[in-house]
C-alpha positions in Angstrom: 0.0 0.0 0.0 1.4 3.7 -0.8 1.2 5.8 2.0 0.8 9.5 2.0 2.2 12.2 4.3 -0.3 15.4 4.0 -0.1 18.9 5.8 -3.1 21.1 6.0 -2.1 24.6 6.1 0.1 24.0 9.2 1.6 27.0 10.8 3.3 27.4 13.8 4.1 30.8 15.8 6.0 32.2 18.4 4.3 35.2 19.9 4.4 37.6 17.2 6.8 35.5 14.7 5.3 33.1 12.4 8.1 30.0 11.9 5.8 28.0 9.5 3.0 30.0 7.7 -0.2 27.9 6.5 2.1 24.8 4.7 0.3 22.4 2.7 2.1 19.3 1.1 1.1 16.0 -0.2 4.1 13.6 -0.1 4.0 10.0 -1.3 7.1 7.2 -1.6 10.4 9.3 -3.2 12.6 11.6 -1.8 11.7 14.9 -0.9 14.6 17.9 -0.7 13.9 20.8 1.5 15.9 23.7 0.4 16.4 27.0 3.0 19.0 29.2 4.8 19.5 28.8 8.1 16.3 30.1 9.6 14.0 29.3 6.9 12.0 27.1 9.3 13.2 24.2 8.3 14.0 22.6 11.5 10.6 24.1 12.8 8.8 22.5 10.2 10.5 18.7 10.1 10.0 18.6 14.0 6.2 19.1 13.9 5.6 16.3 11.1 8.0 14.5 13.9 5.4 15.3 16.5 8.1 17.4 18.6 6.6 20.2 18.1 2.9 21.0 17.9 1.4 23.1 15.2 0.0 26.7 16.1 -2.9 25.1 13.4 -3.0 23.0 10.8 -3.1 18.8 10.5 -0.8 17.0 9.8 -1.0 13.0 8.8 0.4 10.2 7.5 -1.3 7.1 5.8 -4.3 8.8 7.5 -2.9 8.7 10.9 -2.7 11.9 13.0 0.5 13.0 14.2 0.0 12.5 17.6 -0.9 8.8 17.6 1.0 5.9 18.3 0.4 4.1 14.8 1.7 7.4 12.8 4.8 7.1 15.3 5.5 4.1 14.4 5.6 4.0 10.8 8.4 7.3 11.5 12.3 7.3 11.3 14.1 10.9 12.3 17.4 11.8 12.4 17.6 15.2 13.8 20.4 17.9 13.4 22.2 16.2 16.6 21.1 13.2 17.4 21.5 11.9 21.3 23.7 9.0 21.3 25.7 7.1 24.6 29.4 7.7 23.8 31.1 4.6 25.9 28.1 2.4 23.5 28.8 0.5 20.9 27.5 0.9 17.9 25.4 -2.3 18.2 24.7 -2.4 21.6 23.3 1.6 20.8 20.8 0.2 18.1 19.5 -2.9 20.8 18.9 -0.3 22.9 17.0 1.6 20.6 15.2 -1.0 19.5 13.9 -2.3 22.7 12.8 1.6 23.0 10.7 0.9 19.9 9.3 -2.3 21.2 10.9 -4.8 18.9 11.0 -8.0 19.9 14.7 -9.0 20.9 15.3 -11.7 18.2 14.2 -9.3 15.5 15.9 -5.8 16.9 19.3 -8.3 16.9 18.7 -9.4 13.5 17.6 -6.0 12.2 20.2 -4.1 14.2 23.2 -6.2 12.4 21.2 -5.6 9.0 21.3 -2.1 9.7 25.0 -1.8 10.1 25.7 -3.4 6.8 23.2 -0.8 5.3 25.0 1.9 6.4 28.9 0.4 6.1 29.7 -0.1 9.7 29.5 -4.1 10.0 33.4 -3.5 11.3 32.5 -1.3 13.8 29.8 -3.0 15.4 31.6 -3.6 18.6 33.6 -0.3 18.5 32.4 2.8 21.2 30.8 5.6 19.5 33.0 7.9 21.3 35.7 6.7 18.6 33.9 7.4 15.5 34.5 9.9 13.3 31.2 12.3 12.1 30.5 10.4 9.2 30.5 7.1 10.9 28.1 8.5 13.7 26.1 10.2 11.0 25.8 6.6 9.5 25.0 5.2 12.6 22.4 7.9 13.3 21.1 6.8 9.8 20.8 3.1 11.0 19.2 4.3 14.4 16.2 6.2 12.4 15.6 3.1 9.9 14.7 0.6 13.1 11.4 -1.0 12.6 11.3 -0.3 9.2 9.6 3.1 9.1 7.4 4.1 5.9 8.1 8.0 6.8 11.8 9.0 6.8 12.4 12.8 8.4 16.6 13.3 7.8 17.1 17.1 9.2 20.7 18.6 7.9 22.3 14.8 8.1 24.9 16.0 5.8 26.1 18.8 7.5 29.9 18.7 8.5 30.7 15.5 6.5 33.8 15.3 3.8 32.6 15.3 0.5 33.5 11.5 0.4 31.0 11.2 3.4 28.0 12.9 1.7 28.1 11.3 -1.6 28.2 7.6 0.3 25.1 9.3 2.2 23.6 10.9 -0.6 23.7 7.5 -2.5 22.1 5.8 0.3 18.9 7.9 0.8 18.6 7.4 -2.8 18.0 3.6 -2.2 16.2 4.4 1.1 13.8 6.8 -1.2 12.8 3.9 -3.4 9.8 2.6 -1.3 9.5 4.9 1.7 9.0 9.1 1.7 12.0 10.5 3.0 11.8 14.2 3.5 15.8 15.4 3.7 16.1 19.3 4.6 19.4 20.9 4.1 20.9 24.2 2.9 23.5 22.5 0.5 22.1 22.0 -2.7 24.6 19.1 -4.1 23.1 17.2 -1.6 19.4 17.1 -3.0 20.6 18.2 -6.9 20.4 14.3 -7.9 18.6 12.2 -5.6 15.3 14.2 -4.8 12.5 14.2 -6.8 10.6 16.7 -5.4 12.2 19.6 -4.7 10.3 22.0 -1.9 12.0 25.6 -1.2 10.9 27.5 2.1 12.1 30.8 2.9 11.0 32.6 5.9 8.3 30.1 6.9 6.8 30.2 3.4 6.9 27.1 0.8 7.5 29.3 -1.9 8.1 26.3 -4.3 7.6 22.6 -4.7 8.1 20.2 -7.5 10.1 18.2 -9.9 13.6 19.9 -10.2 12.9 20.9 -14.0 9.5 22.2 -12.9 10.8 24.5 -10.2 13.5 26.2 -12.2 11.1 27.7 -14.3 11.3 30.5 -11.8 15.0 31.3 -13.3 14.3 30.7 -16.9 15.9 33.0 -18.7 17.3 35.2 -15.7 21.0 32.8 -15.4 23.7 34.9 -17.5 27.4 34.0 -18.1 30.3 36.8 -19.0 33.5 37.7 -19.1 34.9 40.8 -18.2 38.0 42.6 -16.8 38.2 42.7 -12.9 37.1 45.9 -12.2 34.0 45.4 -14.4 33.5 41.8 -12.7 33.4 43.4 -9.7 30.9 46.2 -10.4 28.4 43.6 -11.8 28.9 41.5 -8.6 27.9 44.3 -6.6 24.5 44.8 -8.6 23.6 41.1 -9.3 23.7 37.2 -7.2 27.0 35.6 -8.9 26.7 31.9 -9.0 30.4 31.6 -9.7 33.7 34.3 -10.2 36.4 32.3 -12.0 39.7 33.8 -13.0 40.0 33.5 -17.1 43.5 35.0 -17.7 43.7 38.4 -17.0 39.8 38.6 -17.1 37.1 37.4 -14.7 34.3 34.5 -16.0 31.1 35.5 -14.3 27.4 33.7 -14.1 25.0 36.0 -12.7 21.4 36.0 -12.1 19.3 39.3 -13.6 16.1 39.5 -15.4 17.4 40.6 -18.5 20.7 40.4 -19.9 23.2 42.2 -17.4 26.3 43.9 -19.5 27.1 44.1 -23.4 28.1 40.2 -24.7 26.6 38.4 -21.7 25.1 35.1 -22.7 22.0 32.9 -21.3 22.5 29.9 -19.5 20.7 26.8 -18.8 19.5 27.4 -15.0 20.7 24.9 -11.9 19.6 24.3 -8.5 21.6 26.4 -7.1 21.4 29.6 -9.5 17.7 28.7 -7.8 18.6 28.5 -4.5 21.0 31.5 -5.2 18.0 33.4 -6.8 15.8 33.1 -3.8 18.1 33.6 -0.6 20.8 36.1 -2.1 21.2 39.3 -0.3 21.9 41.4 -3.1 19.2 42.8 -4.9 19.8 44.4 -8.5 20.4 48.3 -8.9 
């Protein structure tokens, strides 16, 4: 059975500020890339469809299950920013525990824990303390830790963050599996991360979803607005000041540019097929055109 994760204008407020401002999403099995700066409410918004937080107003449900109930917690995985672990652990012996947490019966939670480790790489390590990994390897673990009892909803908050770029592609490669019959929502400010393995791509700035859809769907927003150039310094550097640049590269004694403007930005600039992150750029940039 497909199983669907729906929000219903869910907001949530502080006082006066609004974190999360009327959200609606439908979300079915793939994986779901949640594009913001820091303080887009991403966090916010991943720990109410966790049931950590509860909304201001708004439902949210998954395979018609109400957030706060015990069946809609557990069909749910979550790996949050910084995720608790016991440092003098192992890494098994931290998943057992877990497990029991979760109510699995012991034969199972050993059988799944070990499965688990392979998942994630760290069969070797399985009787190492966590205290001695490095972040990738607790990342994994934390990975492994979210995936006990086989959950149908998968909420990954910034699991990338601080990992070698080695690291994120071997994690990046693994939600992609983990995506293939499960919704995994995977919020992060680094675009690489989602560029290849989300299929939806949702975009929240300042508590508002601004955008959500297939990657060649949302860049329609920059269609026709990404511009490359080359120019001497002092000209790269006025255009800089006027317009988001994606990318400075030196080009011998001159400077290769791609900017982002509505219409062509300087004499001989050419258009260019947008990305994800002249997007990303396009939407949270602090420079504004002149």
């Amino acid at each position: 059975m497909e199983y669907q994760l729906v929000l219903d204008r869910v907001t949530k407020q502080y006082g006066p500020k609004i974190a999360c401002d009327r959200i609606s999403l439908q979300a079915g099995p793939g994986v779901y890339g949640l594009l913001g700066a820091n303080g887009a409410g991403k966090t916010t918004l991943l720990r109410m469809i966790c049931g950590v937080l509860r909304p201001t107003s708004g439902d949210i449900r998954f395979a018609g299950l109400d957030v706060s109930s015990e069946g809609y917690r557990a069909r749910l995985g979550y790996l949050p920013q910084d995720f608790g672990y016991y440092p003098e652990f192992t890494a098994l012996d931290f998943l057992l525990y877990l497990a029991a947490l979760k109510g699995l019966p012991r034969a199972a939670a050993r059988q799944q824990s070990r499965d688990l480790l392979e998942l994630v790489g760290l069969t070797g390590e399985a009787g190492h303390r966590i205290r001695t990994f490095s972040g990738g390897m607790r990342q994994r673990l934390g990975i492994a830790q979210a995936l006990l009892g086989d959950p149908q909803l998968l909420v990954l908050d910034e699991p990338t963050a601080g990992l070698d770029p080695k690291e994120r592609v071997r994690f990046r490669n693994l939600i992609a599996r983990l995506g293939a019959r499960r919704t995994v929502l995977l919020s992060t400010h680094i675009v690489s991360d989602v560029e290849h393995i989300a299929g939806t791509i949702l975009i929240l700035k300042s508590g508002v979803l601004l955008q959500s859809g297939p990657r060649d769907a949302v860049l329609q927003a920059v269609q026709g607005k990404v511009w490359t150039c080359t120019l001497p310094p002092a000209e790269a550097e006025a255009l800089c000041a006027r317009y988001p640049a994606a990318d400075t590269c030196p080009a011998g004694e001159k400077v290769a540019l791609r900017l982002l403007a509505d219409a062509c930005p300087c004499p001989g600039a050419q258009p260019a097929e947008p990305t994800l992150e002249d997007l990303y750029l396009y939407h949270f940039s602090e420079v504004s055109e002149a």
